[in-house]
N, C-alpha and C positions, 0 to 999 in steps of 0.2 A: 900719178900715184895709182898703183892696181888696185882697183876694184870702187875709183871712185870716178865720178863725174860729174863734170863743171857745168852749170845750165848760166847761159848766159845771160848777161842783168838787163832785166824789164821794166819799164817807164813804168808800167802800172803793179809791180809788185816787187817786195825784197828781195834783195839776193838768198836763195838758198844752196844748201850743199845735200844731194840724196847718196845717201850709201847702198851701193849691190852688191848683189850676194855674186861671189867670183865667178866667173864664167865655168861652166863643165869641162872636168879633164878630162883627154885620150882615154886617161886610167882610171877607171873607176874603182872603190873601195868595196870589196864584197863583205856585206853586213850578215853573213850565214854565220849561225851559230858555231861549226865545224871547225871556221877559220878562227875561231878562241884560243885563248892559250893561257891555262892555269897557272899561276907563279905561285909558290907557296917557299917559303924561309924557314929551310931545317931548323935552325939555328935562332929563330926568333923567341920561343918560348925560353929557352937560355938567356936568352940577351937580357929577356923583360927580365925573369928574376934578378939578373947581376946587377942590373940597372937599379931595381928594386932594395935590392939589398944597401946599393950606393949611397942611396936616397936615406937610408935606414940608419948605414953609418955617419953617414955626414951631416945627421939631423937636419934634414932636410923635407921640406913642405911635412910634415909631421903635424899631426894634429888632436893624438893623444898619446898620454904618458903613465902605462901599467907601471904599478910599482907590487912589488914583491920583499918582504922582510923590510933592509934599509935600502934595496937598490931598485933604482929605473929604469925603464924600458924605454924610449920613444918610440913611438908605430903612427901606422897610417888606420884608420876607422874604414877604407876602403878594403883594403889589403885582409885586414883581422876578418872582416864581413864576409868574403867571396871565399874564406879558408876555412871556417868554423862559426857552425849555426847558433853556437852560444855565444860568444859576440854579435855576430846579424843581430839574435835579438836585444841584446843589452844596447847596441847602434842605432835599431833603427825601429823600436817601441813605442819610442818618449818617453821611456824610462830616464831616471836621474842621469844617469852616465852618461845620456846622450848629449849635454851639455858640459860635460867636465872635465875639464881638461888633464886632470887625473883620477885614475880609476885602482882604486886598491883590490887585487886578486887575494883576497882573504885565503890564510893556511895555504900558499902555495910555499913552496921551497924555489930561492932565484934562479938555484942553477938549474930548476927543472922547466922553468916558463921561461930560462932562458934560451936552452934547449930545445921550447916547443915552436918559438919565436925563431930561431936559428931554421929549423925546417919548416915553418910555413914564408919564410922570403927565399931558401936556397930549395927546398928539396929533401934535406937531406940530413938525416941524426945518427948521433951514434947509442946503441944500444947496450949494455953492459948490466952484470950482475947485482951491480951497486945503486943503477938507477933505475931497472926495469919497472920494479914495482911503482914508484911515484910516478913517471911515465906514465903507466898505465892508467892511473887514477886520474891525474892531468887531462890525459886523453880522453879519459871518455866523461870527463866534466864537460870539454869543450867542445865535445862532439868532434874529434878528430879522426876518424871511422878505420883511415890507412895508418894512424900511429896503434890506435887499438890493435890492430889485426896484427902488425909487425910485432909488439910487445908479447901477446898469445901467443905468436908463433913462435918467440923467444922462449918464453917461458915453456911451452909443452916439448921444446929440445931437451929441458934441465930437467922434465920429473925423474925423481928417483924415490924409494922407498922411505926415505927420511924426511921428502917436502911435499910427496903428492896431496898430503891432506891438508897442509896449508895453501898452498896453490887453489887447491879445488872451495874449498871455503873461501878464500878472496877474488875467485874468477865467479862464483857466485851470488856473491855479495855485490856483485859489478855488474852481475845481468851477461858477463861475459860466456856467453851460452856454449861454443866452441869449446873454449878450452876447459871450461867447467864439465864436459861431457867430456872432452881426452882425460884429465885428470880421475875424473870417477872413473872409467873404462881402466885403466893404470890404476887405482885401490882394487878395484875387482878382481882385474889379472894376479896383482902380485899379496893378493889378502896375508897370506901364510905369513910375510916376509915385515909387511903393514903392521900387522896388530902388533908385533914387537917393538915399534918405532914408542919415541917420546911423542909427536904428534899423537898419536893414536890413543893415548889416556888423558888428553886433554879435549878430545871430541867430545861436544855438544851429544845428551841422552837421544835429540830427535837425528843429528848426523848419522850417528851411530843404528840406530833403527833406519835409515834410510839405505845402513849396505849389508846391514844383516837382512833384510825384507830382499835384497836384490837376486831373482835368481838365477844372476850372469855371474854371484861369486862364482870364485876359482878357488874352491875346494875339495880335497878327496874324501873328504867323510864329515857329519851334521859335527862330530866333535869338537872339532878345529873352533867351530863357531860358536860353540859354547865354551870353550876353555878362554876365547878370547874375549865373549863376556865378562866371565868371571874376573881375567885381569883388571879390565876396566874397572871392576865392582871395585876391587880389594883399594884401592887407592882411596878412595873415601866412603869406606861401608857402610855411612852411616846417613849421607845424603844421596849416594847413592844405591845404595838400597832399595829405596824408598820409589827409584825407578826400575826394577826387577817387574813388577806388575803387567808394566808397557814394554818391557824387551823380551821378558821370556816368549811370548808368545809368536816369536819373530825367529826360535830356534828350533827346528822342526825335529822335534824330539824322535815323533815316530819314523824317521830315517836313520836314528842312531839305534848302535847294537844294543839289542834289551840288557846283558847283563852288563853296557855301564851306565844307563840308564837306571839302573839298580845302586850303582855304586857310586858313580860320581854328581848324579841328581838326586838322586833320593833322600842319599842322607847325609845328603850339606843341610846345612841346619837354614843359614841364610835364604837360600833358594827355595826350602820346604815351607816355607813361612811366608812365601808372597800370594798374593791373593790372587784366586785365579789358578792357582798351582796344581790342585786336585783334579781341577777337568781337564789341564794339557796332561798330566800322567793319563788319567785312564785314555782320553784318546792315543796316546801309544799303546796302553797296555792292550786296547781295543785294535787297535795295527798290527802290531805285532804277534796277535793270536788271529787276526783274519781281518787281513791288509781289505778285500772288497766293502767291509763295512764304515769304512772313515776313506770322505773325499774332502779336503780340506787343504790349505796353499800349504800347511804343512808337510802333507805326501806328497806335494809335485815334487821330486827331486832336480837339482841345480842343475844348471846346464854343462856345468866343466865336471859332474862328476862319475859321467860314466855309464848312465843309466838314465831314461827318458820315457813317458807314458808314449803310447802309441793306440790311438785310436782306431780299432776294426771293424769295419764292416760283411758283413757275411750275408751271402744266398739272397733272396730275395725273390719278387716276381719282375722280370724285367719289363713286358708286356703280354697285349690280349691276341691271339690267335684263332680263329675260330671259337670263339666265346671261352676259349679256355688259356688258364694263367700259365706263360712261358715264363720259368724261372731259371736263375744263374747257378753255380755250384761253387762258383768264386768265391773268395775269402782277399780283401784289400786292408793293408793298412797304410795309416795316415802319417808321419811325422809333425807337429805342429811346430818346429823348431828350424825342421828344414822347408818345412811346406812341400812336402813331395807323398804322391802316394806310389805305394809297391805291391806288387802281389807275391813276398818272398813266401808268406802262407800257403800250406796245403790247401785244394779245395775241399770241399764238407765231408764230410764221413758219408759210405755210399748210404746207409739209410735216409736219409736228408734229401739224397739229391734228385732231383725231378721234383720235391718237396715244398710245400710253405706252410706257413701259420705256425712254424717252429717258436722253441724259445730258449735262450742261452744268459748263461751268465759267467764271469768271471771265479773261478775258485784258486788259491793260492799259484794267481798267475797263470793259470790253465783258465781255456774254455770249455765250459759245458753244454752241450746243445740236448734238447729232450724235445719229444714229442713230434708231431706235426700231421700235415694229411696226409700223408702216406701209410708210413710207421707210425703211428701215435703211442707207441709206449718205450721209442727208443732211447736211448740214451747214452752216447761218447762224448769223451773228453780231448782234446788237443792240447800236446803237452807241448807248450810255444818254445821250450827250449831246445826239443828232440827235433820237431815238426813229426809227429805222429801223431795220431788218434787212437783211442783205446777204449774199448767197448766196457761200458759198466754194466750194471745190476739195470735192469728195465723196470719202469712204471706199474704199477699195479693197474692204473686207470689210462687209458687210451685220452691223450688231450692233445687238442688245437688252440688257437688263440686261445691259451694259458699264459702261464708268466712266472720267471723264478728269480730270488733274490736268496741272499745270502744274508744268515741272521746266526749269531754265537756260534759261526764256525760251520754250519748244516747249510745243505743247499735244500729251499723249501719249491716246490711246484703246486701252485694255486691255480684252482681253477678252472677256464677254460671250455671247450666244446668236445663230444663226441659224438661224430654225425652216425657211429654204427648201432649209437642204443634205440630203441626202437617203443621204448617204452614212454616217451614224452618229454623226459628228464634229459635232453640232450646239453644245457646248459651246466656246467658243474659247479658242487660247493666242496668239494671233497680238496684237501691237503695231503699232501705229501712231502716226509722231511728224509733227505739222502744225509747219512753219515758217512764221511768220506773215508775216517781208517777202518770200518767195516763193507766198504762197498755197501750198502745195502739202505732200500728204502721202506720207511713205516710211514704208518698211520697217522697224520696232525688232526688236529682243530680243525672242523670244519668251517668253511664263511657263514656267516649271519646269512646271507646270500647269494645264491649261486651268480657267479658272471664270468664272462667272457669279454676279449677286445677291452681290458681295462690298461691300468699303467701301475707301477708297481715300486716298490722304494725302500730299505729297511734305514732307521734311526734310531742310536739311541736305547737296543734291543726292545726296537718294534716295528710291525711291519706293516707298512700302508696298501692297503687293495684301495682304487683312484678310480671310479667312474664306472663304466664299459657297460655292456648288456645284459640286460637278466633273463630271467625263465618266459617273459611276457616279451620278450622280443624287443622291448625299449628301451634305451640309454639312459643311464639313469646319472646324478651327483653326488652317489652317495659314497660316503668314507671307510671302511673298512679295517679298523685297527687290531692288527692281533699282539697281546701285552705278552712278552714270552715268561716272563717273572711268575705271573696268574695262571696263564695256561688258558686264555679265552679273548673269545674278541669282541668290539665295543666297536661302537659308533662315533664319529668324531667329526667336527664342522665339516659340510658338505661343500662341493665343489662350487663357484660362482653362478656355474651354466653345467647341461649337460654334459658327458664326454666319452666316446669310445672311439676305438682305431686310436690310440692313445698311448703316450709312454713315459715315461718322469725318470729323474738322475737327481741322487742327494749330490749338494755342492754347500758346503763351511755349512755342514747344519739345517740347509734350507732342500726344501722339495719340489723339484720345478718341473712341471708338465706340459706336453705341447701336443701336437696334432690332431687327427679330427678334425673340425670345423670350428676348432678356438680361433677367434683372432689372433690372439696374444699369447704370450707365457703366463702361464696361474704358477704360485709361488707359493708352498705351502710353509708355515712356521710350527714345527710339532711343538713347541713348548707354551707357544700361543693359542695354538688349535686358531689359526687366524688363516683367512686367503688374503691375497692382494695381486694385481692383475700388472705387467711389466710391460716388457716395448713387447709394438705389435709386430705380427709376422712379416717378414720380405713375402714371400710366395706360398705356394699352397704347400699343407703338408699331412695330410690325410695318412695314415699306413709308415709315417715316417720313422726316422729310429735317433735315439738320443744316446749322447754319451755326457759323461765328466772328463777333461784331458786338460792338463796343465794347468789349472785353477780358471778354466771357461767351458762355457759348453759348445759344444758341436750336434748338429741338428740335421741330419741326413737322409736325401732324399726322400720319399712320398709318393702320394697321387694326385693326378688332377680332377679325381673323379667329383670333386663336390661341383667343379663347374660345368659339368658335361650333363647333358640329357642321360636318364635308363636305358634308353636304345643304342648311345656311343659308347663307344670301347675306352676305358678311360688308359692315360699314358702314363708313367714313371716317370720321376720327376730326379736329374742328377744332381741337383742345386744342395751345398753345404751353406746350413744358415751358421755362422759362428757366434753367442752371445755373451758377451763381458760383464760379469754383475757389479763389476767397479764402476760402472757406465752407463749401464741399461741402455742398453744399444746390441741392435741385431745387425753384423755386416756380413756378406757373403765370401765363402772363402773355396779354397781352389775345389771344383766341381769335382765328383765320383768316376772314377773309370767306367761306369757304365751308370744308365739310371736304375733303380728299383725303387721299390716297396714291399711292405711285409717281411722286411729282411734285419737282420738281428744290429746290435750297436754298444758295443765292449768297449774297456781299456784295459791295455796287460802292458807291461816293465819289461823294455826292451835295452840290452846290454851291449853296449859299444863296444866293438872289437877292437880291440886296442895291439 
């Protein structure tokens, strides 16, 4: 016999028999990984389920029994487990179930767990108009994640204007985050066509504030959106009324035409009557006689309608050259919608140019630039829909680091420095108010205190002077209110800390100022006379420039001079900080075509070429 042998029997011991290992072949077996050879069976994971399924029909090794209404299921507790994480746990907890040999699926429907049971042993269900919706609820009870998705994606085939609001409410309500965002996105696009639907007068007051607040509606004028309040209202006036308080505020009145703002708000009786009512008029009637003085999500206009804020930056000092400031004559704007900057703008008007310590403001969609080291009594305006510049009426008083806001329609210029007076008083307290249909500038109020390098803000018809440096050469915290009704200015809660090199943007009412050497954003409340301090800054922003654009602020370049020694040359800074007051959060957004500082920071109404 191969591979055995006989030892043969000895007087002093038993017979045994020893087994050996076969002798070595010619050939030997080469044990290299290389010489492997992977087998793998297309056709197995098929097999298993059919197999499975067999097992399923023929009641077979089964070891529990779903039941649904009056019918059974038999299954395998293996099977249910490795398919859906809501069985795993009801299997294998130590929950009750896991001993029972039947398990009642409360409020299902048979044919739909019969359904669900059909495609977790084959693969494979059928989807239809009749079952989609119970499906889906099945599904993502038992955590079926590929029936979920397949239902969604069923469903976001079928919106149309008759079901997108029911769809969007029940993929909501399911946590179904996908198709809950197609369906809103589809209300938004097709609003016009929406608010007529029977769906749309049975939306929930908070639904309905969530698409009027959105401003990706798809509409061509603020009217649309109030007429299609008003439908909603008229169906039940009487409890629905009662929510007018929480929706008007959500219809941006001062982007509709003043005279039907006159006509079809004014004097409905129901609508004049809700509370709150009196301050959204006057904020339009305040828009509409001089749009610069109200920044509120009310004026941001929608993004389908045609018309879009655009953030400018202009001039500035780009850097130090031989101790002396190298400045730009460029003008950039920002879209925040497309996220792209352009220099479709003229650069500066030539007085300006070689220039700094300028200051500009917006006036009915025009910029105006005045003053600076150069020319300190200039003054042009840029008419953004010409792209021209057009020379006004010049300053009475030569100023630099000044500062102008717009207050009942006047463009005012506070402030400031003149390095040619020679008299001591180079710091100024002197006003100046431009009327714009007479070209021509008079005489204002003077400050309580002369300053320069402040920041600057109108609310409310009244005008805040924020910080900056006095006649004594020091930064000061103090508040500067000019009342326009009285004709005088007053004092009003000071700043937290010091502040100059400094600039602020009204945004929904509030007064928010930055650069300098603040940490943070300081947040002024005019009706509180209160401060309170917000997120702190990404980077430095000494010299920087602030705008209001699309109900956020934008916070544009600087210097780095506070971190630098008196002997370094400090550098321009091109960092956009972007800040969300829904959020209090400072994030960075797409960097400046060039760096500066000392350079000006507008928003003007820029019109889609259609």
């Amino acid at each position: 016999m191969a591979g055995v042998q006989l030892v043969p029997e000895s007087t002093t011991s038993p017979q045994t028999t020893q087994l050996s290992s076969p002798a070595p072949s010619d050939t030997s077996v080469d044990n290299d990984a290389t010489s492997n050879e992977k087998f793998t069976n297309t056709s197995h994971c098929t097999n298993i389920l059919e197999g499975l399924q067999r097992l399923r029909t023929d009641n077979c090794l089964v070891d529990v029994i779903l039941c649904a209404g009056d019918r059974e299921f038999p299954c395998h507790r293996a099977i249910l487990s490795c398919c859906s994480g809501y069985f795993q746990a009801m299997f294998t907890n130590g929950l009750k179930e896991t001993k029972q040999t039947k398990v009642m699926i409360k409020n299902m429907n048979p044919t739909i767990l019969e359904s669900i049971l059909s495609y977790i042993y084959t693969s494979e269900l059928v989807i239809n108009k009749n079952n989609v919706q119970q499906l889906l609820e099945a599904a993502n009870l038992m955590q079926l994640t590929p029936i979920v998705e397949a239902c969604a994606k069923y469903l976001g085939k079928m919106l149309e204007t008759g079901n997108c609001l029911g769809i969007h409410r029940f993929a909501s309500a399911l946590c179904c985050t996908e198709l809950a965002e197609k369906a809103q996105d589809f209300v938004l696009e097709h609003f016009p066509e929406v608010c007529q639907s029977e769906e749309f007068i049975q939306l929930g007051p908070g639904e309905l504030a969530g698409f009027m607040s959105d401003n990706r509606l798809n509409v061509s004028k603020e009217e649309m959106v109030y007429e299609a309040l008003l439908r909603w209202v008229q169906c039940d006036k009487k409890s629905r009324g009662a929510q007018l308080k929480d929706l008007l505020p959500h219809v941006r009145f001062p982007l509709m035409d003043p005279v039907s703002v006159v006509r079809n708000v004014r004097r409905n009786e129901l609508v004049n009557k809700t509370e709150g009512f009196d301050s959204l008029m006057e904020e339009a009637s305040i828009y509409h006689l001089s749009p610069e003085e109200v920044s509120s999500t009310r004026t941001v206009p929608r993004e389908r309608s045609g018309v879009t804020q655009i953030l400018v930056v202009g001039g500035g000092v780009t850097h130090v050259e031989n101790e002396e400031d190298v400045s730009t004559n460029h003008i950039n704007g920002f879209d925040p919608t497309e996220q792209m900057w352009d220099n479709d703008l003229l650069d500066l008007a030539i007085d300006f140019r070689n220039s700094v310590e300028y200051a500009a403001v917006t006036l009915h969609n025009n910029i105006i630039v005045s003053g600076g080291s150069w020319k300190g009594s200039a003054v042009w305006e840029l008419d953004t829909k010409l792209s021209t510049w057009r020379k006004l009426a010049s300053l009475a008083q030569r100023r630099s680091r000044h500062k102008m806001a717009v207050l009942n329609g006047k463009v005012f210029a506070v402030g400031g420095y003149d390095s040619s007076k020679d008299d001591g008083c180079k710091y100024l307290d002197s006003v100046e108010v431009y009327e714009p249909n007479r070209n021509e500038w008079t005489e204002g109020k003077s400050l309580l205190n002369p300053v320069s390098s402040f920041a600057i803000a109108s609310c409310d018809g009244k005008l805040y002077v924020i910080g900056g440096k006095g006649q004594t050469g020091v930064c000061s915290p103090q508040v500067q209110c000019y009342v326009s009704n009285k004709d005088l200015w007053e004092t009003r809660a000071p700043m937290p800390r010091k502040g100059e090199c400094i600039n602020a943007a009204l945004l929904n009412s509030l007064i928010y100022v930055v650069g300098g050497k603040l940490p943070a954003i300081l947040c002024y409340d005019p009706k509180a006379d209160t401060w309170m301090s917000l997120a702190e800054r990404l980077t430095l922003w000494e010299f920087c420039g602030i705008a209001a654009c699309n109900g956020k602020l934008y916070i544009t370049g600087g210097s780095d001079r506070e971190q630098r020694s008196t002997e370094e040359a400090d550098q321009s800074l091109d960092t956009v900080q972007c800040y969300d007051p829904a959020t209090n959060t400072l994030t960075f957004s797409l960097p400046l075509p060039e760096a500066v500082n000392c350079h000006f920071s507008v928003t003007i109404l820029k019109y889609k070429k259609t």
